[in-house]
C-alpha positions in Angstrom: 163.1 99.0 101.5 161.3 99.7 98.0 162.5 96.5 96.6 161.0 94.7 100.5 158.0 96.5 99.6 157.6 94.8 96.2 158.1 91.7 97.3 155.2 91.9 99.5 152.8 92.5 96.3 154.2 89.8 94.4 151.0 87.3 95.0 148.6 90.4 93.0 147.8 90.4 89.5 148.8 93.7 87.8 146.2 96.0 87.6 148.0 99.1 86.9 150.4 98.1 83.9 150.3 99.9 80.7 149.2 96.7 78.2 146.2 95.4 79.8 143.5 98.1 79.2 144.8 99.3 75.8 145.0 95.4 74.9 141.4 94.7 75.7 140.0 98.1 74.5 141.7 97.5 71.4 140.5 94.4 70.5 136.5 95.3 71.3 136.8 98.0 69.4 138.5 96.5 66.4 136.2 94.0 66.5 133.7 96.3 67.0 134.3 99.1 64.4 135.5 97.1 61.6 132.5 94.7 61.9 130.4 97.9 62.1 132.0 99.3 59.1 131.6 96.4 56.4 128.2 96.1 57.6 127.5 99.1 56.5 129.0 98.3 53.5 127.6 95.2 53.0 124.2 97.0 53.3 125.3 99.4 50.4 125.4 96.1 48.2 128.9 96.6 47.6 131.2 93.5 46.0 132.8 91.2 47.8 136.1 93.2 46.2 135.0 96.9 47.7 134.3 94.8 50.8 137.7 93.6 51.9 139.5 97.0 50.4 137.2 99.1 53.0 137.6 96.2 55.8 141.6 96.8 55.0 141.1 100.3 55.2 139.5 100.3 58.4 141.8 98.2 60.2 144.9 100.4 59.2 143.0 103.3 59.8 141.7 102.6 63.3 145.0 101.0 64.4 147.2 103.8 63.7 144.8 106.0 65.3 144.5 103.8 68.3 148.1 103.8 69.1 148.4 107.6 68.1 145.7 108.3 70.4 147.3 106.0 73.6 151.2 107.2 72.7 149.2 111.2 73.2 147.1 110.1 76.3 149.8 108.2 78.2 152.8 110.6 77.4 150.3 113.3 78.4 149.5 111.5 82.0 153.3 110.7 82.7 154.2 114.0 81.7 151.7 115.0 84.1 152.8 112.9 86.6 156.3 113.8 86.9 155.7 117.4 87.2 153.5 116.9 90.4 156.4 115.0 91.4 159.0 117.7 91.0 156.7 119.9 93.0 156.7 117.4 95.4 160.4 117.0 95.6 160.7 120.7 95.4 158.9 121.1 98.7 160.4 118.1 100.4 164.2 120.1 100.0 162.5 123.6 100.6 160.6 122.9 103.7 161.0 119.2 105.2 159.5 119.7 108.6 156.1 120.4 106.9 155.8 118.1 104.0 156.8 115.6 107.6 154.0 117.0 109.3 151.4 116.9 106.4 152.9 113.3 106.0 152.2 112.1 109.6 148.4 114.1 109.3 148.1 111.4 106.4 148.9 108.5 108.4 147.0 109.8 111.1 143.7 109.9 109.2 144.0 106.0 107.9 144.3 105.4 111.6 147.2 105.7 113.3 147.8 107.3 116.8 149.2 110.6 116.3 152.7 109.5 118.1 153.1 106.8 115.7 152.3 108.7 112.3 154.9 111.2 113.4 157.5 108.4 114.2 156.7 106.9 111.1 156.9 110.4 109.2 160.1 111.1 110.6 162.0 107.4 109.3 160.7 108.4 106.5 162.0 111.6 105.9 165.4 110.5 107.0 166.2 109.4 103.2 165.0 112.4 100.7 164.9 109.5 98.0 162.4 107.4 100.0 160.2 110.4 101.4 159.5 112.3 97.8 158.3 108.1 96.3 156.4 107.8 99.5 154.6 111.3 99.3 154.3 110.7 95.9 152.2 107.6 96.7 150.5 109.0 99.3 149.7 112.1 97.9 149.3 111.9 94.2 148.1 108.0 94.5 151.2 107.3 91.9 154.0 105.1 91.8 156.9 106.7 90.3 159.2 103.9 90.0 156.0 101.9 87.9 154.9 104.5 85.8 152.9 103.1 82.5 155.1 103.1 79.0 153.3 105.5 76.7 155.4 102.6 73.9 154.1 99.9 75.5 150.2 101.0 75.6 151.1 102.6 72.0 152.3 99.1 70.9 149.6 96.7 72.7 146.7 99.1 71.2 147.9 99.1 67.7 148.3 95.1 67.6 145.6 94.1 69.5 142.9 97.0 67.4 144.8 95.1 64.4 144.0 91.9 65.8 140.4 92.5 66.4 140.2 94.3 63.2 141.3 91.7 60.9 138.3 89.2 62.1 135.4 90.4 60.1 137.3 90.9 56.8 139.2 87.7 57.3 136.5 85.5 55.2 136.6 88.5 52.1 140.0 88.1 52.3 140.2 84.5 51.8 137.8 84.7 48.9 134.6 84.3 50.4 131.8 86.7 49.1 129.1 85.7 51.8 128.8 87.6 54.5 126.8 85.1 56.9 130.7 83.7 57.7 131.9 87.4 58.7 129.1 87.5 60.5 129.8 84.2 62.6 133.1 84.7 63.1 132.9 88.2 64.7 129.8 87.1 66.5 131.8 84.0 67.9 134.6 86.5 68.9 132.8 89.2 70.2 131.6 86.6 72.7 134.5 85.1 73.2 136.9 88.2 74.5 134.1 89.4 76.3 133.9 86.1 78.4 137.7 86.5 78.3 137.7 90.1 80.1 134.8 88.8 82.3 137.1 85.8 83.4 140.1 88.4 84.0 137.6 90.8 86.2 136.2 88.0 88.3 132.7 88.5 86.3 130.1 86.1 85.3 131.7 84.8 81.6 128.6 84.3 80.2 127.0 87.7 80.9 130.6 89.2 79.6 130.3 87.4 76.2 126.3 87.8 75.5 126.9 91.9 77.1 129.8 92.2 74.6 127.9 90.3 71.8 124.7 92.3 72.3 126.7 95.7 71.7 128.4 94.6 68.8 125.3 93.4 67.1 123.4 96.7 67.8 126.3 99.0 66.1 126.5 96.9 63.3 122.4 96.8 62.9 122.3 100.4 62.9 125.1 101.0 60.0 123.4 98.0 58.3 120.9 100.3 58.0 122.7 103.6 57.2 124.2 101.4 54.6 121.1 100.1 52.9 119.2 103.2 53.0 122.1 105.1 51.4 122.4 102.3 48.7 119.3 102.6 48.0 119.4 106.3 47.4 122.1 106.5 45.4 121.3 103.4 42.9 
């Protein structure tokens, strides 16, 4: 029956996985915070040198805290998760006739005639392995045999925060001391993965790329200006 069921969901994109939203997140904000950050040091009047050291910095910095941060927030959630679920299975053993009852009352409110939610209840509760999944989806709004990899969000946010990260130094890195081509390139890819994530939501493109463009641009205006006006006072 379970494996029926996933068949029938095949055709769907999957919008519950454990790479996507670290992926994308970890990209804008690598983009984001490291183009942010040599701004701000580009402000300072720092050398091209001091430049791609920070830029370095930052990327290491922010990706290790990125995937630290996802491993905690994911383990935390499944943890979570499969706690409620051995309540759940708990109950199920200790009193089946009313976790049937309170599964039928469910059924019954998206719809269905009291008779047939209580049929349906009790095939259900005929298998203890298939009733506990099926509460659990009903009840908690989780699927226990698709719960997200705390490695894989871990992994995908580390990479991809990397990814975005590297952008804006790239040009110091390659011995460029200008920062008009750092400015570009981020600019160009700031636009670019927003149109990206706007294409993947069904969303205009254009408004994703000049949205995501705008926000990057006003964070690294502002420590542009931190940075110069703390130059300035300590020159």
């Amino acid at each position: 029956m379970l494996a029926h069921t996933a068949e029938l969901h095949t055709h769907h994109r999957d919008v519950t996985g454990g790479w996507l939203r670290p992926a994308v997140f970890g990209v804008m904000d690598g983009l984001v915070s490291n183009a942010a950050l040599l701004a701000g040091v580009v402000g300072s009047g720092a050398s091209a040198t001091a430049i791609a050291v920070t830029g370095l910095a930052g990327l290491a910095a922010g990706a290790f805290s990125m995937a630290t941060g996802e491993y905690t927030s994911v383990v935390s959630q499944r943890e979570l998760t499969l706690a409620e679920i051995d309540v759940e299975r708990r109950e199920i053993s200790r009193n089946p006739e009313a976790e049937e009852r309170e599964l039928a009352l469910v059924y019954e409110s998206r719809g269905l005639t009291p008779e047939l939610a209580i049929q349906v209840a009790g095939q259900l509760h005929k298998d203890p392995e298939i009733a506990w999944r099926v509460h659990a989806r009903e009840e908690l709004g989780v699927d226990p045999d698709d719960l997200p990899s705390p490695w894989v969000a871990a992994g995908s946010s580390f990479l991809a925060f990397a990814i975005g990260a590297l952008i804006p130094v790239l040009p110091f890195l390659l011995g460029l001391s200008s920062a008009a081509v750092s400015i570009g390139l981020t600019g160009f890819a700031l636009f670019g993965t927003g149109a990206m994530v706007a294409r993947l939501t069904k969303r205009s493109p254009l408004f994703g790329g000049v949205r995501q463009l705008g926000l990057g641009a006003a964070a690294a205006a502002v420590t542009y200006g931190i940075g110069a006006l703390v130059g300035a006072a300590i020159s």
